[in-house]
C-alpha positions in Angstrom: -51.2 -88.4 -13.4 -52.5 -84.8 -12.0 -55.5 -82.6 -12.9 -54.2 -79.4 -15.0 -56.8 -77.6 -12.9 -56.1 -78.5 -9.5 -52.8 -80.4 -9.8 -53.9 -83.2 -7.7 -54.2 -87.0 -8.4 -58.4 -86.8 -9.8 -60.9 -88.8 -8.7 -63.2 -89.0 -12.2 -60.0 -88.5 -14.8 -61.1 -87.5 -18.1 -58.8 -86.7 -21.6 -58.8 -84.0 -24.0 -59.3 -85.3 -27.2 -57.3 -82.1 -29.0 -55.0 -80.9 -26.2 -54.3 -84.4 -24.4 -54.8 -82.4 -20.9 -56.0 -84.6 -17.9 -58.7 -83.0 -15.8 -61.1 -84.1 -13.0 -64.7 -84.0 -14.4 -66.3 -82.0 -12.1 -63.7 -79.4 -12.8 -63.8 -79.0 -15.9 -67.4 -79.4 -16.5 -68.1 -76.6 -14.4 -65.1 -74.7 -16.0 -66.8 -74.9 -19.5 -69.9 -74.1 -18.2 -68.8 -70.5 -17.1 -66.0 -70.2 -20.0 -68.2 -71.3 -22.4 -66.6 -74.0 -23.7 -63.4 -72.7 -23.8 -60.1 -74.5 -22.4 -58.8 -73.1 -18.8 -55.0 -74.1 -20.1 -54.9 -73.5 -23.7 -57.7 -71.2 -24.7 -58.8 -72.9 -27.3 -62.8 -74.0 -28.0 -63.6 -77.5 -25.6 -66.9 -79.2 -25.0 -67.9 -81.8 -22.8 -68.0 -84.4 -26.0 -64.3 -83.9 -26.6 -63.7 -85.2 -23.1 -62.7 -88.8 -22.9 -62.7 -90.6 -19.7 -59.6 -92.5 -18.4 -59.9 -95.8 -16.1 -57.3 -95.5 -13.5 -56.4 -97.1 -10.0 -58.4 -95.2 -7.4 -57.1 -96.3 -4.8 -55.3 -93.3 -1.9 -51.9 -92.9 -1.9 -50.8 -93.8 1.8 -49.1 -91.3 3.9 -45.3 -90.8 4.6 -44.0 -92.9 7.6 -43.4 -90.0 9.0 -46.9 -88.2 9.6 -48.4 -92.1 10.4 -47.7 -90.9 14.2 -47.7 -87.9 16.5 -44.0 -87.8 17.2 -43.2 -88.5 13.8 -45.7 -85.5 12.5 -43.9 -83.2 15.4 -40.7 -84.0 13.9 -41.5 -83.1 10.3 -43.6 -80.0 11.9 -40.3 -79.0 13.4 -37.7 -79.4 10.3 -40.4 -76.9 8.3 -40.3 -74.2 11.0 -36.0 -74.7 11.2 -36.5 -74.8 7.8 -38.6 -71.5 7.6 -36.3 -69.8 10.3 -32.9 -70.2 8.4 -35.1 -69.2 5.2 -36.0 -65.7 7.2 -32.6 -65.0 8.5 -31.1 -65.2 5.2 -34.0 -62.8 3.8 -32.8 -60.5 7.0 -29.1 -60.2 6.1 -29.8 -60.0 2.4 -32.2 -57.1 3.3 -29.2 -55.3 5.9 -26.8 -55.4 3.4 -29.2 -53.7 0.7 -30.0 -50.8 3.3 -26.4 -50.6 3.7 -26.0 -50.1 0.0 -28.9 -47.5 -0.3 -27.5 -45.6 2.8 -24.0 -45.5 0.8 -25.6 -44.5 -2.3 -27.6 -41.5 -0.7 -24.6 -40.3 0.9 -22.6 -40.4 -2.5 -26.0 -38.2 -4.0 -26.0 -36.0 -1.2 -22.6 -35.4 -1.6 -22.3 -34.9 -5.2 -25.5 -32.4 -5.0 -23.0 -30.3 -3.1 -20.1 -30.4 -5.1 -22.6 -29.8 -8.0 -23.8 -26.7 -6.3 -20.8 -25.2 -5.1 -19.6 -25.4 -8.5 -22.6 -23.4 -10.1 -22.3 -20.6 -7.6 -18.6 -20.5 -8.2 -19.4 -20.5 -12.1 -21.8 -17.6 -11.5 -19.4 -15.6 -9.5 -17.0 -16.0 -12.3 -19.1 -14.9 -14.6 -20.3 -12.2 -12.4 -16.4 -10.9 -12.1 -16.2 -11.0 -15.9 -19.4 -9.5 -16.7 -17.5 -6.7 -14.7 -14.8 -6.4 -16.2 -16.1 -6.1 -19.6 -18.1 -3.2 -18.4 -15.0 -2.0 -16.7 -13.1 -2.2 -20.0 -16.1 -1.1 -22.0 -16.1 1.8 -20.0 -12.7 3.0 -20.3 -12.6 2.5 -23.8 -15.6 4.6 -24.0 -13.5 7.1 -21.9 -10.3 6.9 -23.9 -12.1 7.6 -27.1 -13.9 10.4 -25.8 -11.5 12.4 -23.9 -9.6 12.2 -27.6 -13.0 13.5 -28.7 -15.2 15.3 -26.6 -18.0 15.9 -28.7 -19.1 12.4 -29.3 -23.1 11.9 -29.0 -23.8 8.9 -26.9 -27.6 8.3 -28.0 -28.8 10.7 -30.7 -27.1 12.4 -34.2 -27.4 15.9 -34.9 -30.4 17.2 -36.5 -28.8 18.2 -39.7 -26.8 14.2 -40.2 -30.4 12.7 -39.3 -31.8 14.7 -42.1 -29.5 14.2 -44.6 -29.9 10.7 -44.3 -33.3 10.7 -44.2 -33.4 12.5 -47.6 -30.6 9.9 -49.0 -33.4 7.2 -48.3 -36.0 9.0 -49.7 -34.1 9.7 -52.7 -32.6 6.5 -53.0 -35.7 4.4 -52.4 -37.4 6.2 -55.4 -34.8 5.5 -57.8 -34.3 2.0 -57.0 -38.0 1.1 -57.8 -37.0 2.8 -61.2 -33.9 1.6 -62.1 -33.4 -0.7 -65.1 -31.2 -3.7 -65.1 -28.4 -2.8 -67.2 -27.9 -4.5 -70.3 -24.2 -5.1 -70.5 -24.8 -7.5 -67.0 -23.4 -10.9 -68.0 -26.3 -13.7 -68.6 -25.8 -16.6 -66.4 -25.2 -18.7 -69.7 -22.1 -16.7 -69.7 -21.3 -17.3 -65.9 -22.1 -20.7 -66.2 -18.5 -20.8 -68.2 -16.0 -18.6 -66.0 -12.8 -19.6 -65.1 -9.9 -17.7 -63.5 -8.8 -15.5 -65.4 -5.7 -13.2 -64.2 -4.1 -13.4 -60.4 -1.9 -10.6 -59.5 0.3 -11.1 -56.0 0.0 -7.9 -54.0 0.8 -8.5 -50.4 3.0 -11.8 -48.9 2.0 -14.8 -47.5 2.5 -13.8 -43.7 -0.2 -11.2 -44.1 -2.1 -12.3 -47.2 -4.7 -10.2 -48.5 -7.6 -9.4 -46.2 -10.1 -7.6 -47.7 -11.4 -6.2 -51.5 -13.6 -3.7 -52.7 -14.4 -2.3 -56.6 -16.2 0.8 -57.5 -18.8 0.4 -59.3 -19.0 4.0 -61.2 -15.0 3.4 -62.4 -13.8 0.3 -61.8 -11.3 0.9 -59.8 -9.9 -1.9 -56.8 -9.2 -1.5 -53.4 -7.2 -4.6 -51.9 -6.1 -4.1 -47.8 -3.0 -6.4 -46.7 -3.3 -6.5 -43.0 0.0 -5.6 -41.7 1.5 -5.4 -45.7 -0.6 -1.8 -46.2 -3.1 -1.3 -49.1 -3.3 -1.7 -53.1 -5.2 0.4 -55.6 -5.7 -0.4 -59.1 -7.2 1.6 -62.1 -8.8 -1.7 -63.5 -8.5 -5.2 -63.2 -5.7 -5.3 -66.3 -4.0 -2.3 -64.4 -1.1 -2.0 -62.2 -1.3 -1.8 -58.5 0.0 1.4 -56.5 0.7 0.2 -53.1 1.6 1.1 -49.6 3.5 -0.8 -47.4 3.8 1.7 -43.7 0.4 1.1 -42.9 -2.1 -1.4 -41.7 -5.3 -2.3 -43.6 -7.5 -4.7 -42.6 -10.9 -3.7 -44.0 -11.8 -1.6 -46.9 -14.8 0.5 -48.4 -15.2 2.8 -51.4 -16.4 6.2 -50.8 -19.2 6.4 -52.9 -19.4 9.1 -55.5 -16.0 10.2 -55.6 -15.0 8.3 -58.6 -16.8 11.9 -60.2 -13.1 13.4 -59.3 -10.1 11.6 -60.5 -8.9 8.8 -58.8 -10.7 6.7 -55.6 -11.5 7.6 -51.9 -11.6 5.0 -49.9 -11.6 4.4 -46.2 -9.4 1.8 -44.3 -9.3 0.3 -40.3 -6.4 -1.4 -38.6 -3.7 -0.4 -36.2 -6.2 0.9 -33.7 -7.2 4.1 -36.6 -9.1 4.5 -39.8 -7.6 6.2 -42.2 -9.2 8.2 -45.4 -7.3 7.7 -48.6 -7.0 9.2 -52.4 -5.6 7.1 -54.9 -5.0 7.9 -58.8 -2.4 7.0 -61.5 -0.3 9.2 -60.1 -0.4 9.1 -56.6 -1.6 6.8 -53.5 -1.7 9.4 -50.5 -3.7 9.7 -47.0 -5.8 12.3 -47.0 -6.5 12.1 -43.4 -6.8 9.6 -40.6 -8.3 9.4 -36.7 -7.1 7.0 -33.8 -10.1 4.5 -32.8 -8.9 2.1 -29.9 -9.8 -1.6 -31.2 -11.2 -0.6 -34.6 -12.1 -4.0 -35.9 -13.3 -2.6 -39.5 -15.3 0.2 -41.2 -17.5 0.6 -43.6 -18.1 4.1 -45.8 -21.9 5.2 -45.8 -24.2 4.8 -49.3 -24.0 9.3 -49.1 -20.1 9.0 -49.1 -20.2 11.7 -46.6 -19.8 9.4 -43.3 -18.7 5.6 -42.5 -19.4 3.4 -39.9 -16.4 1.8 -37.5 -16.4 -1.0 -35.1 -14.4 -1.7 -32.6 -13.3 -5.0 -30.7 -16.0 -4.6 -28.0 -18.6 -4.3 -30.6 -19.4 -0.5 -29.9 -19.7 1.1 -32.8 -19.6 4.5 -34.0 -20.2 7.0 -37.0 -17.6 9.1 -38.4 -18.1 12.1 -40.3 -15.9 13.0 -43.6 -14.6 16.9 -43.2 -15.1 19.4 -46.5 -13.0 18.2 -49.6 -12.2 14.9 -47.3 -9.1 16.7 -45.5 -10.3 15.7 -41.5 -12.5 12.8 -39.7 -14.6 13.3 -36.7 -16.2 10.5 -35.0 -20.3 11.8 -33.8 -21.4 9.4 -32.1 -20.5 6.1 -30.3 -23.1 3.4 -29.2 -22.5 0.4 -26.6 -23.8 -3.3 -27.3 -26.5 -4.8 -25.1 -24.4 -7.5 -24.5 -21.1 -6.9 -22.6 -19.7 -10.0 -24.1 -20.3 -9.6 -27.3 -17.6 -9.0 -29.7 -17.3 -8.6 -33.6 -16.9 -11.5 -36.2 -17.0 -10.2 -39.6 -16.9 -6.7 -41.1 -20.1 -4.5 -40.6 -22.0 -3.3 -43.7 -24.7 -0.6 -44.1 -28.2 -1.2 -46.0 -28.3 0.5 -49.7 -30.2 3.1 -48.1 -28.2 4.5 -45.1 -30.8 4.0 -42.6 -29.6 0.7 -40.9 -26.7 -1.0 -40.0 -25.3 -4.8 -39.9 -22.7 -5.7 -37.5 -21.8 -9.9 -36.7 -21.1 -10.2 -33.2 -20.6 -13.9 -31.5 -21.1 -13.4 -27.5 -21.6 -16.2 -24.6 -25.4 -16.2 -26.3 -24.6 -17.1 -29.9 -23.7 -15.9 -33.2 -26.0 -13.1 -34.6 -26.0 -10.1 -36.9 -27.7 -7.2 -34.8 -29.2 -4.7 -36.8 -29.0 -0.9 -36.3 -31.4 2.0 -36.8 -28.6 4.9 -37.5 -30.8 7.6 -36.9 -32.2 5.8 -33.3 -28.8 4.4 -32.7 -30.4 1.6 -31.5 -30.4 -2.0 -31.8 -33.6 -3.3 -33.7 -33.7 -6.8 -34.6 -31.0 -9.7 -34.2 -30.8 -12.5 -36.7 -29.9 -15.7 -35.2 -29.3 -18.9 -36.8 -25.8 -19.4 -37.0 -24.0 -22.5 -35.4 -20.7 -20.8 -35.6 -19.3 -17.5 -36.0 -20.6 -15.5 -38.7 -17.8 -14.7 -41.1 -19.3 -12.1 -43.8 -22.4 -10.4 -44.2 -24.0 -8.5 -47.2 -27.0 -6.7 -48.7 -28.5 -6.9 -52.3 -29.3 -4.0 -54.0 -32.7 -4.3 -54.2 -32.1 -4.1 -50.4 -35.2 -6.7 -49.6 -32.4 -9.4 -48.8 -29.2 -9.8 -46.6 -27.0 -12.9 -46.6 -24.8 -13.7 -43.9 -22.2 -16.7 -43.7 -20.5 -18.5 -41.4 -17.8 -20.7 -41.1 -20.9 -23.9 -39.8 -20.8 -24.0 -44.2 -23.9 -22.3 -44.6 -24.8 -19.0 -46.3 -28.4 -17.9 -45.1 -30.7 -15.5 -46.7 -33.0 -13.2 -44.4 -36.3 -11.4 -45.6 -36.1 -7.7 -44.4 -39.3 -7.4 -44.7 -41.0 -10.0 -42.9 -37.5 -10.0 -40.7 -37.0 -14.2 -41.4 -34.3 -16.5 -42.6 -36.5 -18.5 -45.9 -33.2 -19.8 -47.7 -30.1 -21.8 -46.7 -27.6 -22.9 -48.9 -25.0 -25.3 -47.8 -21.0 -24.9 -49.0 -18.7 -27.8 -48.8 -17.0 -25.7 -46.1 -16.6 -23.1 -43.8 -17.8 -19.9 -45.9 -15.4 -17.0 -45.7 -17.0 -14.9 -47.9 -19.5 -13.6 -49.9 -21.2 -10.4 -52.1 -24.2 -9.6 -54.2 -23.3 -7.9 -57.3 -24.8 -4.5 -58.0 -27.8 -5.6 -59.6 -28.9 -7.9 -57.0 -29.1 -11.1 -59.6 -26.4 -13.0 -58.2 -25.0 -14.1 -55.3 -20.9 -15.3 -54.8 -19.4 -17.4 -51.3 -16.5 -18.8 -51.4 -14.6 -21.1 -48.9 -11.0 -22.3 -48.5 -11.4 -24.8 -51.6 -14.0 -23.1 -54.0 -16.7 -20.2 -54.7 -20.2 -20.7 -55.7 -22.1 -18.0 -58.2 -25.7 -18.6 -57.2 -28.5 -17.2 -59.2 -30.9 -14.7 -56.8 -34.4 -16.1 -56.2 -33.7 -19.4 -58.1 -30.8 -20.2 -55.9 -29.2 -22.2 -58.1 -25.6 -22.4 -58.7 -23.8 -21.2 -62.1 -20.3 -21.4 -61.4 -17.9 -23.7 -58.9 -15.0 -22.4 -59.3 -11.6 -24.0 -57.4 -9.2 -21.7 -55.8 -5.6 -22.1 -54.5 -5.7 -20.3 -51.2 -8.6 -19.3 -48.5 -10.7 -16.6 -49.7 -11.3 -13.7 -47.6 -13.2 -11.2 -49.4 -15.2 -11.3 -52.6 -16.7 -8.3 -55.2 -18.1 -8.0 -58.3 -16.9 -5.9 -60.7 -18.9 -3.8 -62.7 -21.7 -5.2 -64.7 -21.2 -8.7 -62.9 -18.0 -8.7 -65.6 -15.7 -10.8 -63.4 -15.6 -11.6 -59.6 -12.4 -10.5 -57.3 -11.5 -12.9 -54.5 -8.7 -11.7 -51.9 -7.1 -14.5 -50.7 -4.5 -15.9 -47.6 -1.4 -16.6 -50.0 -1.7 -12.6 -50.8 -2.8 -13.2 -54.0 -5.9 -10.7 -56.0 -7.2 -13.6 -58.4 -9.9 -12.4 -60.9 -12.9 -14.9 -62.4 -14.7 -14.6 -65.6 -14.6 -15.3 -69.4 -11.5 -15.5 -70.8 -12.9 -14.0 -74.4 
């Protein structure tokens, strides 16, 4: 037996009476005394009276045959030093062959780090050469569209437009404040039961229907086709007066001229916009103005100008001539970003003096907003995971929802310029609109659209559709909801009764 202490046969053996552990007295004793009676193997409380001596044969163990003479102890000397040379030259090689796999290692990082960095300049060179070329394209486009038009302003409006607008806010910010809900605006109770009521095919399936937009003074729709032209109708129940030997891919209602018969509205697509009347009798251009890459437009709240951008996000205002007969672009101003382009349709405030135009660029997908009078950019929203696919403001004009095809619709505080609602959509959103009175909210996707209830947030109506959505409105009095769709299709939502 061995001392658990030492490890060597003990002179004065003694027992632990709860661990069984054999120790030579001395050592333990004075290994209590400066523990304080705790056990040096298991930790546990020991005193001296738990200690039981053993009787055992103390008699030494002889030595080995070997160390009972000189040569025999040189012999066994010499075996431990072989023993401890072979021992070393194996720790030698092992250590060799371990430098020899650091060296290789290093070499592979050293090499790498090259690659790595030729790479990155390459990449920035690249993007150098694109950066310009944008500018190079940017530029001539800018050329192009004002050697058409030499009187383009590049940074400020003319006294007289900034004024006017000025006094449309004014105006316009007064009245809102004052403005009664109406009462013929359909409860949510109602809401909460819509269904679809009436679809109407205007356009085929190549093309589909790309955009929708209802006066809210008459009634009357505006539907744009893409490469199939543009519908009109009187009223929802009405027939459609169409024209095929154009291209419409956005639309806007001129506000205020519903107070002369028929609609003026103002389309984009085949690198123009084009100003239109339309009545029972007769769907006609009034006049129209080439804009290289016009991506969409949108009419201003004074219905005397409208707002066009084009595929390199520069965007300009245009100016309606007297009785509507001409269009003159005034001004023309250049993103930030070179690589930014458009992503959804741009839409002005309710009160003239800014602008919101979705861009998605190398840095994300924002909506940049636009002082018209500064022509300048004053605040980006960003949020979005993916491109931004529609964005719109409510009439109270304290909120703007954008949405995006990452299926969420956000809602942004103008005032305090932050995002304080999301609202998640099975999938991508495509689309979406306030109605007039700002109560309620509508986004669709390629399966369904959602009527949400303003401030609440809460959804009234889920309402399947055949087809993806690509526009929404409400019409008058939040009486029904129109949803353009892919299959070329103007389905209408709301009671039945």
């Amino acid at each position: 037996m061995f001392c658990n202490i030492s490890g060597e046969v003990p002179r004065e053996p003694v027992i632990s009476k709860t661990s069984g552990h054999v120790f030579e007295r001395r050592l333990i004793e004075k290994s209590l005394e400066a523990s304080k009676g705790v056990c040096p193997v298991t930790g546990n409380e020991l005193s001296v009276s738990d200690l039981l001596p053993v009787e055992a044969n103390l008699a030494v163990r002889p030595r080995p045959l070997t160390a009972t003479s000189l040569p025999g102890m040189l012999a066994m000397f010499q075996n431990e030093w072989d023993d401890v040379m072979l021992e070393t030259h194996v720790i030698k090689q092992q250590l060799h062959a371990t430098r020899k796999e650091l060296s290789h290692a290093l070499y592979q990082h050293d090499a790498a780090c090259r690659v790595i960095a030729r790479l990155v300049n390459e990449r920035d060179e690249a993007q150098r050469l694109v950066a310009e070329l944008q500018r190079s394209l940017a530029g001539k486009l800018t050329s192009e569209i004002s050697s058409n038009r030499p009187n383009i302003s590049k940074g400020e409006l003319d006294p007289e437009v900034i004024t006017r607008l000025t006094d449309f806010w004014k105006k316009t910010s007064r009245s809102r404040k004052k403005r009664p809900v109406s009462r013929k605006l359909s409860p949510a109770e109602t809401i909460i039961g819509w269904s679809k009521k009436t679809s109407m095919e205007l356009f085929d399936s190549n093309s589909g229907a790309t955009d929708v937009a209802i006066c809210q003074l008459s009634g009357a729709i505006v539907c744009a086709g893409g490469k199939s032209g543009v519908a009109w109708l009187a009223a929802a129940s009405a027939p459609a007066a169409t024209s095929k030997d154009c291209v419409a891919d956005t639309c806007s209602i001129v506000p205020g001229s519903a107070s002369s018969p028929g609609t003026v509205f103002v389309t984009s697509g085949g690198d123009k916009i084009t100003l239109w009347k339309a009545n029972e009798e007769d769907l006609s251009t009034l006049a129209s103005v080439k804009v290289p890459g016009a991506a969409s437009v949108a009419a201003h709240p004074t219905g005397s100008y409208a707002a066009i951008i084009s595929s390199n996000a520069s965007w300009g205002l245009v100016a309606f001539g007297a009785e509507m007969s001409t269009l003159c672009e005034l001004s023309r101003v250049m993103p930030d970003n070179p690589s930014e382009a458009p992503s959804a349709p741009l839409k002005f405030h309710p009160d003239g003096l800014i602008l919101a135009t979705p861009t998605t660029s190398s840095q994300g997908h924002i909506v940049r907003i636009w002082d018209v009078k500064e022509q300048k950019s004053v605040h980006s929203f960003e949020g979005h995971a993916a491109p931004i696919s529609c964005v719109a403001f409510s009439e109270n004009g304290y909120y703007m929802a954008s949405s995006s095809t990452d299926t969420t619709v956000k809602i942004w505080d103008l005032r305090k310029l932050t995002e304080f609602k999301t609202i998640n959509n099975c999938d991508g959103v495509t689309a979406l609109a306030f109605d007039r009175s700002g109560k309620y909210l509508a986004h669709a996707s390629a399966t369904r659209i959602q009527i949400n209830v303003v401030k609440e947030w809460s959804t009234l109506s889920d309402l399947e559709v055949n087809g993806q959505i690509r526009a929404l409105d409400f019409g008058i009095d939040a009486e029904f909801v129109a949803a353009a769709s892919s299959n070329g299709y103007l389905d209408f939502f709301g009671s039945r009764n």
